[in-house]
C-alpha positions in Angstrom: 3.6 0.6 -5.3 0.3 2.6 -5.9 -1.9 3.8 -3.3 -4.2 1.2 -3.9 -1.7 -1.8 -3.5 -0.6 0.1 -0.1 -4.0 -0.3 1.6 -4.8 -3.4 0.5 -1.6 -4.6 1.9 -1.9 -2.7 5.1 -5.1 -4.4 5.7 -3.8 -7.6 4.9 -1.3 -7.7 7.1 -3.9 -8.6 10.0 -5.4 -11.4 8.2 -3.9 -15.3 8.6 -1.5 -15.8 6.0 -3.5 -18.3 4.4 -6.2 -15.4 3.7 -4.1 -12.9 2.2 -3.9 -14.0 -1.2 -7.5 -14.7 -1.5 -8.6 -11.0 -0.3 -6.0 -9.8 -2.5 -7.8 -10.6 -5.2 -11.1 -9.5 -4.2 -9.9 -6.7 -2.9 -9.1 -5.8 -6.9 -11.6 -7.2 -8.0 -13.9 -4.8 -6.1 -11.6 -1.5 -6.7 -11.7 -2.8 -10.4 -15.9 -2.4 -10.2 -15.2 0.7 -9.3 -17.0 3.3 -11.7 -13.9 5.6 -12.4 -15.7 8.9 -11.3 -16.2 7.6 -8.1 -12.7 6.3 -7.8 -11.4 8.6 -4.2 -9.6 8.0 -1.6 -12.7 7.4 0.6 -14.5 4.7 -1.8 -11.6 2.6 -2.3 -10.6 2.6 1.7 -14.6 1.5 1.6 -14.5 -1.0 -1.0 -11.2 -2.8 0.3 -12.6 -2.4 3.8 -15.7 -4.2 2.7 -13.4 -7.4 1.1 -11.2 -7.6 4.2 -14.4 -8.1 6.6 -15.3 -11.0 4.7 -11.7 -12.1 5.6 -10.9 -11.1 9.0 -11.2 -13.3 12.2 -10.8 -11.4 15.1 -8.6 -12.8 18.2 -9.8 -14.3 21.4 -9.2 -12.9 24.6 -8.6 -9.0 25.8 -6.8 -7.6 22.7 -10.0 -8.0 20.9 -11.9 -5.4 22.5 -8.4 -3.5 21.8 -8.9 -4.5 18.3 -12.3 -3.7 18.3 -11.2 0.2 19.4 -8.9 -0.1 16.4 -11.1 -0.9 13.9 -13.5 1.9 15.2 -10.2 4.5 15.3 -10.0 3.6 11.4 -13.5 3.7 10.3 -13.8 7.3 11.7 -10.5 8.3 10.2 -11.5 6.8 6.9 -15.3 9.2 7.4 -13.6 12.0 7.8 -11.4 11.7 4.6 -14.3 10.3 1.9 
């Protein structure tokens, strides 16, 4: 499995199950419209980011502001790196 697949699963592991296949694809579909000299670790965490937001329905209740921490944990992380 490439680094690319990795992440993309990673970040569909939070999604319904009914949603995974769908931001699968444009997950691809985005790191596909990728010009290849821009292709880094930093712009395809970005691009697959981007597709999973259009995906992702955060929980009810107290673990979203936990969730919420997350997210903001992994957006600096993914700063730092691209």
């Amino acid at each position: 499995m490439s680094d690319q697949e990795e992440l993309i699963d990673r970040f569909s592991r939070s999604l319904d199950p009914v949603d995974r296949e769908p931001f699968r694809r444009v997950a691809e579909e985005a790191l596909a419209q990728l010009p290849p000299a821009t292709v880094g670790p930093g712009t395809v965490y970005r691009a697959v980011e981007l597709a999973w937001r259009g995906f992702f329905r955060p929980p009810d209740g107290p673990a979203r502001s936990e969730l919420w921490v997350t997210q903001v944990r992994l957006r600096q992380r993914a700063s730092l790196a691209g």
